[in-house]
PALUMRO-462744 format. One record per residue (C-alpha): z, y, x; residue number from 1. Coordinates in Angstrom, 2 decimals, padded with zeros to 5 digits. Layout:
BEGIN
       up    north     east  seq
        Z        Y        X  NUM
...
REM end
This chain:
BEGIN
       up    north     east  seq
  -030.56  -028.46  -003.23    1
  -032.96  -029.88  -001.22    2
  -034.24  -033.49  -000.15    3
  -032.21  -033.35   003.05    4
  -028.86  -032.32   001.47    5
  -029.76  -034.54  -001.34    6
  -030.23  -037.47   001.47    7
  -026.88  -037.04   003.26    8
  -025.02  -037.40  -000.38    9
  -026.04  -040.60  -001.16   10
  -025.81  -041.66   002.61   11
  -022.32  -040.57   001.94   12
  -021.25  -042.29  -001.30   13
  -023.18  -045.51   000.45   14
  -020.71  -045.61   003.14   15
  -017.98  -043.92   001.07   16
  -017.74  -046.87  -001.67   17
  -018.42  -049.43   001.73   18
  -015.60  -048.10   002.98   19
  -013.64  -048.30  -000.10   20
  -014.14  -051.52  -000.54   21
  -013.16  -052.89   002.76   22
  -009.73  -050.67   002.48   23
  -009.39  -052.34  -000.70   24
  -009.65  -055.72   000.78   25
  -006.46  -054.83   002.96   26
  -004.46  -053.62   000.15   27
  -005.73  -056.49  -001.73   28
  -004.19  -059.09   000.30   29
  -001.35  -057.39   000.34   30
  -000.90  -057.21  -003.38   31
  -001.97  -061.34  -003.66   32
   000.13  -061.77  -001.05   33
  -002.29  -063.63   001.46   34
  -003.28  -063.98   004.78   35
  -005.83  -062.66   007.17   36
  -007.06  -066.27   007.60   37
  -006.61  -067.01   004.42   38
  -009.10  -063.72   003.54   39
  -011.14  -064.71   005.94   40
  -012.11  -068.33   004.57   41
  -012.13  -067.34   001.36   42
  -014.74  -065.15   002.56   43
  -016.30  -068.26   004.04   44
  -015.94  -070.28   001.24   45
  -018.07  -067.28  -000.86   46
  -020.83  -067.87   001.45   47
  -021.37  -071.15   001.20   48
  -021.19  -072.02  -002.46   49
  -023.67  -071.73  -005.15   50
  -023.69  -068.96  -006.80   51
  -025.63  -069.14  -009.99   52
  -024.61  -066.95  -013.06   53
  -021.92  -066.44  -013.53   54
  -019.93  -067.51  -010.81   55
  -016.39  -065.25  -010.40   56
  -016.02  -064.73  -006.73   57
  -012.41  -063.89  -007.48   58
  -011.73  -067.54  -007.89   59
  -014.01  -068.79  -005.36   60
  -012.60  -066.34  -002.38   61
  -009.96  -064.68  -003.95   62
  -009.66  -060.59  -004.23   63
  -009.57  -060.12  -000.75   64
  -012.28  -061.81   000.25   65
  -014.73  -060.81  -002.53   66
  -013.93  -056.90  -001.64   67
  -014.62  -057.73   001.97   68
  -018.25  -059.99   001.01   69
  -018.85  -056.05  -000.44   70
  -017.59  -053.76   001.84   71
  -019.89  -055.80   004.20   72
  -022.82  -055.91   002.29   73
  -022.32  -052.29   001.52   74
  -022.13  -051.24   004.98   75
  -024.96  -052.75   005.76   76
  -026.88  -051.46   003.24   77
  -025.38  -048.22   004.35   78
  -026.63  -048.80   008.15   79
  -030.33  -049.18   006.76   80
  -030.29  -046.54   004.36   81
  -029.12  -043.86   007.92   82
  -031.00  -045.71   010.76   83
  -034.64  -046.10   008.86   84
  -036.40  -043.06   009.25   85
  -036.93  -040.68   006.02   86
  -034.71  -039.47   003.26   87
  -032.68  -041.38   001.16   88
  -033.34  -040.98  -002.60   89
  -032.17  -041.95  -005.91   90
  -033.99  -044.96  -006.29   91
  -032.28  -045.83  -002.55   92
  -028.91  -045.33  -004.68   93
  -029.72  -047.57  -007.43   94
  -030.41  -050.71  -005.02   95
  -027.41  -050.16  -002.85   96
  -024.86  -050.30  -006.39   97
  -027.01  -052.83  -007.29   98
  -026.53  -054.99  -004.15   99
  -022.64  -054.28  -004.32  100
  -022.48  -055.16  -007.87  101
  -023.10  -058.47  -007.40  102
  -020.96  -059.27  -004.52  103
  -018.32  -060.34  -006.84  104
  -020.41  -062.70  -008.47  105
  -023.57  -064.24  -006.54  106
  -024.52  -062.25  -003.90  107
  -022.57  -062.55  -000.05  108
  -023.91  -061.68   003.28  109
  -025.13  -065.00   003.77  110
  -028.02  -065.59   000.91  111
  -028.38  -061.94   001.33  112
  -030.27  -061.43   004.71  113
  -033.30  -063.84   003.84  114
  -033.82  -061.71   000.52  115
  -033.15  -058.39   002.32  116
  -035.45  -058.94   005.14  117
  -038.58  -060.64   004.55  118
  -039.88  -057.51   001.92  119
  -040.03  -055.57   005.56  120
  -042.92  -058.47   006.76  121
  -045.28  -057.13   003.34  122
  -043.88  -053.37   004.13  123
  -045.46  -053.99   007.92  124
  -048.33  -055.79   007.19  125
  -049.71  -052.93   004.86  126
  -048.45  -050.21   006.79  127
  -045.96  -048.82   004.26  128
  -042.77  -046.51   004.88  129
  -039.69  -048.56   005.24  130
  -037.16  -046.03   004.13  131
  -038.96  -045.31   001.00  132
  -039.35  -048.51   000.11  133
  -035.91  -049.72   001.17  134
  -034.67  -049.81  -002.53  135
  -037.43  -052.80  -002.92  136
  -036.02  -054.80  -000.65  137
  -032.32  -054.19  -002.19  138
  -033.87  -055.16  -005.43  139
  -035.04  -058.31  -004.02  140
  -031.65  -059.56  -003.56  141
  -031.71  -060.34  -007.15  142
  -032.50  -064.04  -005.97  143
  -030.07  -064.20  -003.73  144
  -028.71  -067.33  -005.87  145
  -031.96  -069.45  -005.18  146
  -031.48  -069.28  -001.53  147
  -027.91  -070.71  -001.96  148
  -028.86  -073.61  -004.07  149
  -031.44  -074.08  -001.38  150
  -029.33  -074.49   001.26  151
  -026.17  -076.29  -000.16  152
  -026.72  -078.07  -003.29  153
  -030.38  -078.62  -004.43  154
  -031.35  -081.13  -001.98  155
  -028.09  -083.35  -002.29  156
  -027.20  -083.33  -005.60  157
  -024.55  -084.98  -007.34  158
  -023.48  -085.61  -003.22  159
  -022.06  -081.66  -003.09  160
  -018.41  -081.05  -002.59  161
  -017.32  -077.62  -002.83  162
  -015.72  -076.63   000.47  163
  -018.01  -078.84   002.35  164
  -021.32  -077.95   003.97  165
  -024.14  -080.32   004.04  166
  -027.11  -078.66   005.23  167
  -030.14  -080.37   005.01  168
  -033.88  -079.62   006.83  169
  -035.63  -079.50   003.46  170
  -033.32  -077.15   002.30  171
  -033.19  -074.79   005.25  172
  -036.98  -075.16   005.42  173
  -037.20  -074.31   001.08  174
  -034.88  -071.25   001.40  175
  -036.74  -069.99   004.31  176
  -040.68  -070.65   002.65  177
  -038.89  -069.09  -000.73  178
  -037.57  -065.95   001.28  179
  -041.06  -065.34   002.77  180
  -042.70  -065.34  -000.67  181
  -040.63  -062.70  -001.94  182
  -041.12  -060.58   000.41  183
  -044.81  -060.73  -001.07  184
  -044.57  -061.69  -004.11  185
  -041.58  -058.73  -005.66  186
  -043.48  -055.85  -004.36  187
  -046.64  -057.10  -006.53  188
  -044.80  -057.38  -009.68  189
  -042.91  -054.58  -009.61  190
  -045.11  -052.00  -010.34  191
  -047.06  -053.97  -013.02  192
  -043.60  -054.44  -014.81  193
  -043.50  -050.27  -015.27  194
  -046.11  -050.95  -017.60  195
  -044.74  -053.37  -020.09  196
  -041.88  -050.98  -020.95  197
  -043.46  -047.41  -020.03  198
  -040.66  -046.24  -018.17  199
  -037.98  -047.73  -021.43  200
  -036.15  -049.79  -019.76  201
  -034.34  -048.58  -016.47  202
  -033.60  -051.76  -014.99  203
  -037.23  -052.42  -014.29  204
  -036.92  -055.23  -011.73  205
  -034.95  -057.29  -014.04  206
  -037.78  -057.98  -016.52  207
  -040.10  -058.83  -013.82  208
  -037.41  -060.92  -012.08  209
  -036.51  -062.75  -015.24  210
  -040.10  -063.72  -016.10  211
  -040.92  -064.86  -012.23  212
  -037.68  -066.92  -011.77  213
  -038.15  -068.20  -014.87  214
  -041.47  -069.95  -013.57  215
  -039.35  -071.10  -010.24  216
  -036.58  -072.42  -012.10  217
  -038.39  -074.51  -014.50  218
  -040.67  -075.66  -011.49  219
  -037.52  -076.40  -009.46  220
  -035.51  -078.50  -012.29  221
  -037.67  -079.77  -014.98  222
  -041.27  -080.34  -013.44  223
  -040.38  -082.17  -011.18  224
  -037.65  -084.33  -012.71  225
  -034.47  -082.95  -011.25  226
  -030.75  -082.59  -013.03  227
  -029.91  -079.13  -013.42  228
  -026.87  -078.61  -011.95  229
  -023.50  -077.63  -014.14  230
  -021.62  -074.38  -013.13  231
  -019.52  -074.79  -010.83  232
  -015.44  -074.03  -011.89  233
  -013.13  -073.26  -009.50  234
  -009.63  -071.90  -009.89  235
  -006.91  -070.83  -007.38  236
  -003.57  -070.70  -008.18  237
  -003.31  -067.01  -006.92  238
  -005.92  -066.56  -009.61  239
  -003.67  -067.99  -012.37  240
  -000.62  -066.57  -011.34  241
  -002.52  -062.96  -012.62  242
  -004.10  -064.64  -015.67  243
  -007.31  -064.78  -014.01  244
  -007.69  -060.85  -014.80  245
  -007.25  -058.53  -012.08  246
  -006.60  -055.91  -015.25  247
  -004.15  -053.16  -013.05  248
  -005.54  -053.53  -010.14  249
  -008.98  -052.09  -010.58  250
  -008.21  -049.36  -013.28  251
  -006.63  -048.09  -009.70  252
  -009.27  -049.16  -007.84  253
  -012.25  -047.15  -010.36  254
  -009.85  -044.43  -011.44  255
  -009.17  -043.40  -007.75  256
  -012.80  -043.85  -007.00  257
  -014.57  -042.09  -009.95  258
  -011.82  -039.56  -009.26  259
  -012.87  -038.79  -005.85  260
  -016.56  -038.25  -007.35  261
  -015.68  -035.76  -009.45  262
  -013.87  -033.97  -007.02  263
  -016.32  -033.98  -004.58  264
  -019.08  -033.44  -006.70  265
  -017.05  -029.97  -008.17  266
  -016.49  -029.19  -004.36  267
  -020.16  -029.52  -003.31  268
  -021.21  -027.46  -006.26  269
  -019.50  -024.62  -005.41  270
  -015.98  -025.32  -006.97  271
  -018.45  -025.22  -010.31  272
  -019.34  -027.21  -013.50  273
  -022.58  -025.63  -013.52  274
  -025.36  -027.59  -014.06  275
  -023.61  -030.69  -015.63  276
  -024.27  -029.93  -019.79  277
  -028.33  -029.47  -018.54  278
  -027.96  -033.43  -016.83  279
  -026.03  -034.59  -019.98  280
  -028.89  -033.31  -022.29  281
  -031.68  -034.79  -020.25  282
  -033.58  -037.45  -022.29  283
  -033.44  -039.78  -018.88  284
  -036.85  -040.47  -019.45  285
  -038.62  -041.14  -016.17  286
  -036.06  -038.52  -015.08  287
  -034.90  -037.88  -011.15  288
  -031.55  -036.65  -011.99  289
  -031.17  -035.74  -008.27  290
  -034.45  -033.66  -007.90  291
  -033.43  -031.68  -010.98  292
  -030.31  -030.83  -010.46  293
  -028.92  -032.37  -007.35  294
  -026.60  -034.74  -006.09  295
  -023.33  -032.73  -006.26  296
  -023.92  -032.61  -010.38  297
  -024.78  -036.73  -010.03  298
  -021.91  -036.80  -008.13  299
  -019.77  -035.77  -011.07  300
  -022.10  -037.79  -013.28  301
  -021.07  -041.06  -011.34  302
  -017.46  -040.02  -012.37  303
  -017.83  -039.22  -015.77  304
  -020.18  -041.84  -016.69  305
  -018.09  -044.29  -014.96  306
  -014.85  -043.58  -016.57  307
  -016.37  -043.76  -020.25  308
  -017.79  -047.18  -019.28  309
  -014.38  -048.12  -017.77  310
  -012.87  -047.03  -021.15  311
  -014.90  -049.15  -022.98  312
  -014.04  -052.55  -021.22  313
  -010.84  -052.07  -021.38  314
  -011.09  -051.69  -025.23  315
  -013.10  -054.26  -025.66  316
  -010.75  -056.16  -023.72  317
  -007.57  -054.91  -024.82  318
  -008.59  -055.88  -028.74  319
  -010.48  -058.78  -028.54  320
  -009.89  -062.22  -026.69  321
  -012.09  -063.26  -023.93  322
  -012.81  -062.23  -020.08  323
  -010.51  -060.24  -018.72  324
  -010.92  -058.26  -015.39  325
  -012.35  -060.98  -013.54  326
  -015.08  -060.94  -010.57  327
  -018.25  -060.36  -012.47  328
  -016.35  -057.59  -014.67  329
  -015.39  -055.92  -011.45  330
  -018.90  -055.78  -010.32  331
  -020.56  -054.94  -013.36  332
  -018.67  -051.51  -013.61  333
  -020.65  -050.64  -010.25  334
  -023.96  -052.19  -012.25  335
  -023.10  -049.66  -014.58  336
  -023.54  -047.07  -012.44  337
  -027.05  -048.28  -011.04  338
  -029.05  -044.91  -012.40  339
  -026.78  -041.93  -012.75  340
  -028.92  -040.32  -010.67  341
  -032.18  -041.78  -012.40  342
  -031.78  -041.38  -016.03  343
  -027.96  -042.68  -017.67  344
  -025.50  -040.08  -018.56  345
  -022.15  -040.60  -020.99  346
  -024.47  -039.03  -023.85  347
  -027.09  -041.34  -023.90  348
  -025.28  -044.67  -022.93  349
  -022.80  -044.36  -026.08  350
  -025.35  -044.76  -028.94  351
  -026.18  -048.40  -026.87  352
  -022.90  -049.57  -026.49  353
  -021.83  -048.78  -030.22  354
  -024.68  -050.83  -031.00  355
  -022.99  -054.01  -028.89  356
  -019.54  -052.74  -031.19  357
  -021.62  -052.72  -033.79  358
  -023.40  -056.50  -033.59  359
  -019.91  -057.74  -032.98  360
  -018.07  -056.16  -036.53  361
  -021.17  -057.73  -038.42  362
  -020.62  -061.02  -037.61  363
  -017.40  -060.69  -037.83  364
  -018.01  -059.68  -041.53  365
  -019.93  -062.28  -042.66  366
  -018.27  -064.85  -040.60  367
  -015.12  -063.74  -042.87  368
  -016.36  -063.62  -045.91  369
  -018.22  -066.78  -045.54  370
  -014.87  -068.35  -044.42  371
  -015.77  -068.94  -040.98  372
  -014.44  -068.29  -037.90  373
  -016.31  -066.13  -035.40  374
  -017.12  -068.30  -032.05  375
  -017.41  -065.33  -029.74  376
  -015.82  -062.05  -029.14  377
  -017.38  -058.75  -027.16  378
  -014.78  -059.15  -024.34  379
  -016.44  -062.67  -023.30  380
  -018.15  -062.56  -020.00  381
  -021.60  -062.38  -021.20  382
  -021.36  -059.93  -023.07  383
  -019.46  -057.47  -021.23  384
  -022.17  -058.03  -018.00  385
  -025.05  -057.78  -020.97  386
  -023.51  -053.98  -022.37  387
  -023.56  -053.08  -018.75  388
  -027.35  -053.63  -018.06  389
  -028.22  -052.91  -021.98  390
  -027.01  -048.58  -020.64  391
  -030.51  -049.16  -018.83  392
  -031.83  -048.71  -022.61  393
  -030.63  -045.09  -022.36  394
  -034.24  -043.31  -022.36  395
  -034.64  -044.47  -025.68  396
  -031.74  -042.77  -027.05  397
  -033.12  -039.43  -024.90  398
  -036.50  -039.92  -026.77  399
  -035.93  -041.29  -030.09  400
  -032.44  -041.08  -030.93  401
  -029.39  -041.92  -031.69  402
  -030.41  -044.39  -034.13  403
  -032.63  -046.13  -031.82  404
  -030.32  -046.44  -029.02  405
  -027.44  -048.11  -031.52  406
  -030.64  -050.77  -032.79  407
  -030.98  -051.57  -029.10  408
  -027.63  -052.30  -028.43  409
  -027.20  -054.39  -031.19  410
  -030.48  -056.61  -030.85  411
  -029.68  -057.04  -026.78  412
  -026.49  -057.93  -027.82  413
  -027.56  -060.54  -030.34  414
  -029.86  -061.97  -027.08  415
  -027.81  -061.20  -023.86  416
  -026.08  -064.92  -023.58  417
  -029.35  -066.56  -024.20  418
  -031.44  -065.58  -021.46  419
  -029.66  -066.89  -018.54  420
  -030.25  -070.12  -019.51  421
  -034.36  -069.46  -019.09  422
  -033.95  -068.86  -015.42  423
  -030.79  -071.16  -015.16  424
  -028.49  -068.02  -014.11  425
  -030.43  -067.89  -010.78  426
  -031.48  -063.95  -011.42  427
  -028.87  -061.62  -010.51  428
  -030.38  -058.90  -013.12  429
  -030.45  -061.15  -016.00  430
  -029.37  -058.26  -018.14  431
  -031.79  -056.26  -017.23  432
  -034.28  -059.29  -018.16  433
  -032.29  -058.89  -021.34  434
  -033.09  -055.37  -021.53  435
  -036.68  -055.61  -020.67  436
  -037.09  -058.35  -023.68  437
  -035.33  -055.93  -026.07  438
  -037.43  -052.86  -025.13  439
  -040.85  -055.01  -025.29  440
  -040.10  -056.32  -029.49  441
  -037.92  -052.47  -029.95  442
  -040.77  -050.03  -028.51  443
  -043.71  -050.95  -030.27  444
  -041.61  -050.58  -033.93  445
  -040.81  -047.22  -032.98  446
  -044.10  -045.77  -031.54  447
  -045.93  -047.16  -034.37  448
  -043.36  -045.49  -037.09  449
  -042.37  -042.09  -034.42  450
  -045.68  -041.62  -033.65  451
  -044.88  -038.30  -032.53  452
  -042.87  -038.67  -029.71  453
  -045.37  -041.47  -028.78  454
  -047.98  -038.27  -028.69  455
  -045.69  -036.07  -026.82  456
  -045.32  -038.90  -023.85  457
  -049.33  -038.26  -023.14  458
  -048.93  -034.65  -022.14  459
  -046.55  -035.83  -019.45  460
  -047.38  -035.84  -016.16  461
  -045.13  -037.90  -013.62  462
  -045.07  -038.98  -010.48  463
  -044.95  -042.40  -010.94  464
  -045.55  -043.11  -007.27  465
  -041.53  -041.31  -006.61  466
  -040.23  -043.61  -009.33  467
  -041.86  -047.14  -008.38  468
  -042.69  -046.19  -004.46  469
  -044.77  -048.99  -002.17  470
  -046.00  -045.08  -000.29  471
  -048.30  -045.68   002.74  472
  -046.64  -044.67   006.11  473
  -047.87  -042.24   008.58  474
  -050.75  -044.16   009.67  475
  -054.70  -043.22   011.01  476
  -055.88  -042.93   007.27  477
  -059.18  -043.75   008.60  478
  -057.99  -047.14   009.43  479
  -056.12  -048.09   005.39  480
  -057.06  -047.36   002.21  481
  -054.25  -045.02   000.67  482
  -052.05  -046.62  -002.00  483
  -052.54  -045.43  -004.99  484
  -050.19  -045.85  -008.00  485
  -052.18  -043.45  -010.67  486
  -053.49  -047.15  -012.46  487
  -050.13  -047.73  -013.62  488
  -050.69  -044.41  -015.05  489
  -054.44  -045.20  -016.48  490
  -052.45  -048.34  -017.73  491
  -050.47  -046.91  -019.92  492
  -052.39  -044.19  -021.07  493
  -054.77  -047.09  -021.73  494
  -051.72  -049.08  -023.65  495
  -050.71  -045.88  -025.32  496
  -054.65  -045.34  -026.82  497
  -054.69  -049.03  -028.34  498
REM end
């Protein structure tokens, strides 16, 4: 299959799972029983709160609402992804279910835009290809959260009121001078972050976006003096009435949708399988699922993959006590689903999550025979979002085993609730800034002890320009230098050589 056909299938789940979501909202307030103005400002009410991890969007909004803050993020998404010029590609896929992942919990159409936009002045300015590069900007919506605390709480204080808006000049002028330097700042550190975890860790923005909003944060709050704010906790008796757990309602939601994958993806294969055990035994290691064996078989991928991690929540929910199916556990099944086109498939994500099974019965061991009792359980918030992003591990199990992949799971386990506080929950892809940290103490263990796989890597030759992007644009190529990514290459065939 080529690029073209390859293009119009992701265009299509884009607006497909867009459109689900906003048909969702009308069922949705049907099922709560709500109004249309009642959707509609608790839509409003999602857009002008602070959103810092992790803040439930089904108690902010309601259902209704947080499906339609997606479905409208989606679409627009969507709208870029057809109306830029170029192809649409896997790593185009991966920012669009990342931007609709976190629309139940920190991300609306409001702090959005800023985020969204301003990566388009860098793209511009040095002449580089908007469509290939739209993914970046998608990415950058990971600090979505700063621009809210900009704008409604961070110049007023103890003085905020949810429900109320009190905009100030220094915080419209902040959000807007923080917007413009991401637009510069995330396409520099991207790249570089590659490096640091050699392709390891799939969620490569979130190590990069940990590290940098770490330095914000900390200058924010405690250089120069300032409170950091508590999380904010906001219930609605709509909310309570379903135990805060929208449980039923989206096993319907994911079963119809991952469903409808399959289906489709069995259709546009030619009413065939074929293909699908060849994706499944893929390593995933700097692997373009959709290149090798096109988007019908990631299609059915997308279904399988997200069935077996719907399976596992509601395990891990069904026998131990904690969150139940609340906004963020909504949005990270879509989070799941970031790179079934770019390297996760049901084999390789398993070994990870036992390992998150497996940290969990530990403790609970000792804990017992010690006589104590166990403080946290593997259905609690943080770590259901943290086995979501810790699947981004799966290359490891692809190149060193099964072993491996269960010893991630269980060390990014043991970490995942501790790294929000760093950044003060104001990075969207704090687990894969969980990840990232796991991969960086995990990777040099194993290539000093598997030293042959760490050998096999250097006969590899990848196109790490297709998996990181920043391509120049059809420009006069005597007027720019052309953008070359091969000393990310030299940088870790350097790294691999030390």
């Amino acid at each position: 299959m080529n690029a073209k056909q390859n293009s119009r299938i992701i265009n299509g789940i884009a607006f497909g799972f867009s459109t689900a979501f906003l048909i969702s909202a009308g069922i949705a307030t049907l099922y709560t029983r709500k109004t249309i103005s009642a959707v509609l400002y608790g839509w409003y009410l999602i857009m002008i709160t602070p959103c810092p991890l992790v803040t439930d969007y089904f108690a902010v909004g309601g259902l209704s609402s947080a499906m339609l803050n997606a479905g409208a993020c989606g679409l627009l998404c969507a709208i870029l992804m057809v109306s830029l010029k170029g192809e649409s590609r896997a790593n185009t896929m991966a920012g669009y279910f990342l931007v609709v992942a976190h629309c139940f919990y920190g991300l609306n159409i409001l702090n959005m835009l800023p985020c969204l936009f301003t990566p388009f002045i860098y793209l511009k300015l040095k002449h580089l290809n908007f469509k290939s590069n739209l993914h970046v900007c998608m990415f950058t919506t990971s600090f979505a959260p700063f621009i809210s605390e900009f704008l409604f709480r961070y110049t007023i204080g103890n003085d905020f009121v949810f429900g109320q808006v009190q905009l100030t000049a220094k915080g419209v002028i902040l959000a807007i001078l923080f917007s413009l330097m991401l637009g510069f700042v995330v396409p520099a550190i991207l790249p570089g972050a590659h490096a640091w975890h050699k392709g390891y860790n799939l969620y490569n923005g979130g190590l990069a976006f940990g590290i940098f909003g770490f330095l914000v944060f900390n200058f924010m709050y405690r250089t120069m003096g300032i409170e950091v704010p508590t999380s904010l906790v906001v219930d609605t008796p709509v909310y309570e009435q379903f135990g805060h757990s929208f449980r039923f309602y989206g096993n319907c939601f994911y079963l119809t949708i991952f469903a409808i994958c399959i289906l489709s993806g069995y259709i546009l294969n030619g009413k065939s399988l074929h293909g699908l055990k060849h994706l499944f035994k893929d390593t995933g290691f700097r692997s373009d699922f959709a290149e090798k064996y096109g988007m019908p078989i990631c299609l059915m991928n997308i279904g399988f993959y997200g069935c077996i991690f719907l399976i596992y929540l509601n395990l891990a929910i069904q026998f131990s006590e904690g969150a139940g199916f609340t906004g963020p556990t909504f949005g990270i099944v879509l989070a799941a689903l970031t790179f079934t086109a770019m390297g996760q498939h049901p084999r390789n994500i398993l070994p990870i999550l036992l390992g998150y099974e497996c940290l969990y019965l530990f403790t609970l061991f000792f804990c017992h025979i010690n006589g104590r009792q166990l403080t946290w359980s593997i259905s609690m918030q943080g770590y259901l979002n943290g086995a979501a992003f810790a699947t981004g591990m799966s290359p490891i199990v692809g190149r060193y085993g099964t072993r491996a992949g269960i010893a991630c799971g269980f060390l990014c386990a043991s970490i995942c609730t501790a790294t929000s506080a760093l950044h003060g929950g104001f990075v969207l892809y704090n687990g894969g800034f969980t990840a990232g940290i796991t991969i960086l103490i995990v990777l040099p263990i194993l290539e000093h002890y598997v030293p042959a796989t760490r050998e096999e890597m250097k006969d590899q030759h990848v196109n790490m320009r297709d998996l990181i992007t920043l391509v120049q644009n059809n420009v006069d190529p005597n007027l720019i230098r052309p953008y070359d990514t091969s000393r990310y290459n030299e940088l870790g065939d350097d790294m691999d050589e030390q």
